[in-house]
C-alpha positions, 0 to 999 in steps of 0.5 A: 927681545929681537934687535928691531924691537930693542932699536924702537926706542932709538927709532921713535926718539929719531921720529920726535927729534925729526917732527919737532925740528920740522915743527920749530922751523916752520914755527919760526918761517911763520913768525917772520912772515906773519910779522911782515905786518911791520913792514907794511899792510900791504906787505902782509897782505902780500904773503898771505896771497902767496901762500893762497898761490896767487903769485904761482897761478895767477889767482888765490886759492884758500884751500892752498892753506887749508891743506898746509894747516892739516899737514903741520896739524897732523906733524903736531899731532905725531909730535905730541904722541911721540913726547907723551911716552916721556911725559909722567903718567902717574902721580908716584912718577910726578912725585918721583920727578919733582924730588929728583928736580929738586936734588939735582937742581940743574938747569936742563932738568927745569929746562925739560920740565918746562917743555912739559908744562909748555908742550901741555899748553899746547895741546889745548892752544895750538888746535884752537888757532890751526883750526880757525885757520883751516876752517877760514882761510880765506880770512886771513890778511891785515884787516881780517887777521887784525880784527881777529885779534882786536876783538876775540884773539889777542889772550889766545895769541898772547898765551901761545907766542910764550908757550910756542917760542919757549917750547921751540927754543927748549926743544930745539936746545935739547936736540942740539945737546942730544945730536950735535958733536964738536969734537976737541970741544968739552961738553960744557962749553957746547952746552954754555953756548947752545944755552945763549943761543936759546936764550937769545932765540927765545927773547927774539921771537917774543919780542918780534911776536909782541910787537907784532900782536901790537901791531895787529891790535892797533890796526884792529882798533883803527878799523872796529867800527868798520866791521867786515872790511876788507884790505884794498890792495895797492894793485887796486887802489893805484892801478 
């Protein structure tokens, strides 16, 4: 075996490290951003014309999130190709896992089988939600995004807020024990202290996903009988 097919592993480890810090980042820039909703209706609706470059060219462009969409969609997917070389491919390799779960019973070993059972979900859920935003974007804002989630979306984005904000914090936790180097400092206090830092992540992250899935559930009921309408942005309303 030559050294370049010897250092694959190594490579393609890096690959998943990389694609998956990419992806928790971007997961959590989307969480405050999306939650700008509880600041105000038009605060939201602010971002999400910036994210259409009105701000930039003067005038919204959806296909701007479109093109955003199929690049975090395809980072997902390399992501997800890479963490399936690590994912049982067997029963007797399922079987063989839980018996060393349940012997070791140490917290990392659950903390990956979570990831597993997390980035699973994923699969399904995450595609379901880029696609609508890929296919529609010119429908995002506060009364569209709320009326999304009034009417059709709120269990989608109940079940992925947990999933995606588990699977990030975990990832991001097992990246930090796999790369980071203290030195002078032991390993089980790195790994005490990443492990509130995860903790305290997760519980934040879904308490700001809860409230704001609130937040857009009310609205969507304030406006259910006004089906299609649009928000009136400030500029508009008071020029």
């Amino acid at each position: 075996m030559t050294l370049s097919a010897r250092a694959l592993p190594a490579r393609l480890d890096a690959l998943q490290s990389v694609s998956g810090l990419l992806l928790a980042l971007f997961m959590w820039a989307h969480m405050l951003l999306v939650s700008s909703i509880l600041i105000s209706e038009e605060a939201m609706y602010r971002v999400a014309r910036m994210f259409e470059g009105y701000y930039l060219f003067g005038r919204a462009h959806p296909w701007l999130v479109s093109v955003v969409v199929a690049l975090v969609l395809l980072l997902m997917m390399l992501h997800a190709a890479l963490a399936l070389r690590k994912f049982p491919h067997s029963a007797g390799q399922y079987g063989a896992f839980r018996v060393h779960q349940r012997r070791m019973r140490h917290g990392d070993t659950t903390l990956w089988w979570w990831q597993v059972a997390t980035g699973f979900l994923l699969f399904f859920l995450a595609p379901m939600h880029l696609f609508g935003m890929f296919s529609q974007p010119d429908q995002i804002g506060p009364y569209a995004s709320a009326a999304r989630v009034y009417h059709t979306h709120w269990p989608l984005y109940l079940v992925l807020l947990f999933a995606v904000e588990l699977h990030g914090a975990i990832g991001l936790y097992r990246l930090a024990l796999k790369w980071v180097v203290l030195p002078g400092r032991p390993p089980q206090q790195l790994r005490h202290r990443l492990n509130l830092l995860k903790w305290g992540l997760s519980v934040f992250f879904i308490t700001l996903g809860l409230c704001t899935l609130l937040a857009y559930f009310r609205l969507g009921e304030q406006i259910s009988d006004r089906p299609g309408l649009r928000y009136p942005p400030a500029i508009e309303v008071n020029p």
